[in-house]
C-alpha positions in Angstrom: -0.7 -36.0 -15.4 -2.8 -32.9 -15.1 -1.2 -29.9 -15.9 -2.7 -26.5 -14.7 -1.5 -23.3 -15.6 -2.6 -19.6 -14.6 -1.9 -16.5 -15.8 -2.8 -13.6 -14.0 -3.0 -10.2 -15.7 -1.3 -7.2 -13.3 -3.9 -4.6 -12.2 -3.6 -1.1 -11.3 -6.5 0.7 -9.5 -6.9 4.3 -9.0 -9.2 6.7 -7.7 -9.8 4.1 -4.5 -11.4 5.1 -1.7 -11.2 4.1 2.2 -14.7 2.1 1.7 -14.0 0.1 -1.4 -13.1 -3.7 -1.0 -10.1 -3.2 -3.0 -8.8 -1.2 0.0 -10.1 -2.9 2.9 -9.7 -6.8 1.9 -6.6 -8.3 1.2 -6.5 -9.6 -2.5 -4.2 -12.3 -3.9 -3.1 -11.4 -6.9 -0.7 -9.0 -9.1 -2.9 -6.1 -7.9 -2.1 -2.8 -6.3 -4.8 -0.1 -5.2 -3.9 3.5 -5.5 -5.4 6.1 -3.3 -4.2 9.7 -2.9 -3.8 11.6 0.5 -3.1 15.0 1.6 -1.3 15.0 4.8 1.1 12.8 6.4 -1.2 12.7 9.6 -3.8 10.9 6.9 -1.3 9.0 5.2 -0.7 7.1 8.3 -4.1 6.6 9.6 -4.8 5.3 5.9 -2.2 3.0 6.5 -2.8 2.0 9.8 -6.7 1.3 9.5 -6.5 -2.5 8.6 -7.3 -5.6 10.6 -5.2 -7.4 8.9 -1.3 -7.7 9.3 -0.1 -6.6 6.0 3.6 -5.7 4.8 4.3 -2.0 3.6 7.2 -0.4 1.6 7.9 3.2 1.3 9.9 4.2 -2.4 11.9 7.5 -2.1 13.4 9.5 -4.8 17.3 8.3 -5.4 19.3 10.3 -4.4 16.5 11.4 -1.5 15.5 14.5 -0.9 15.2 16.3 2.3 11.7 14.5 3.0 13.8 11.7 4.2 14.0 12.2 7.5 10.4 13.2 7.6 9.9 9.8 6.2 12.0 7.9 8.2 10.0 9.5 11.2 6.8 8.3 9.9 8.1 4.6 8.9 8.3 4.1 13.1 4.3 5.2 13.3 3.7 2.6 10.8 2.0 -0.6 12.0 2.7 -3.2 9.1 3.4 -7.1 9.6 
């Protein structure tokens, strides 16, 4: 019996930007790519701007502040799979 085992290492980048691969492909992995934005209206199209299908989560402060419904407003303009 062949036994296989693979570790893989959890990876944070930062500083990404719209272009990199990091951003645009989906990757397989412990891996989560950081980018920064200024606006909601960015946020959003930042979020929206993939071809691919891919699952989103939005983490508020607990107990939320008043951004929450401002949140909750943007979580319907959202396209995630």
């Amino acid at each position: 019996m062949v036994r296989c085992e693979v570790f893989l290492v959890q990876t944070v980048f930062t500083d990404v930007t719209p272009q990199m691969a990091v951003w645009r492909e989906e990757i397989f992995g412990p891996v989560l790519a950081v980018m920064t934005f200024r606006t909601e209206a960015e946020a959003l199209s930042l979020a929206n701007d993939s071809p691919f299908g891919l699952a989103a989560a939005v983490r508020l402060p607990s107990p939320p502040s008043s951004a929450l419904c401002r949140t909750q407003s943007s979580l319907h303009r959202r396209r995630a799979g």
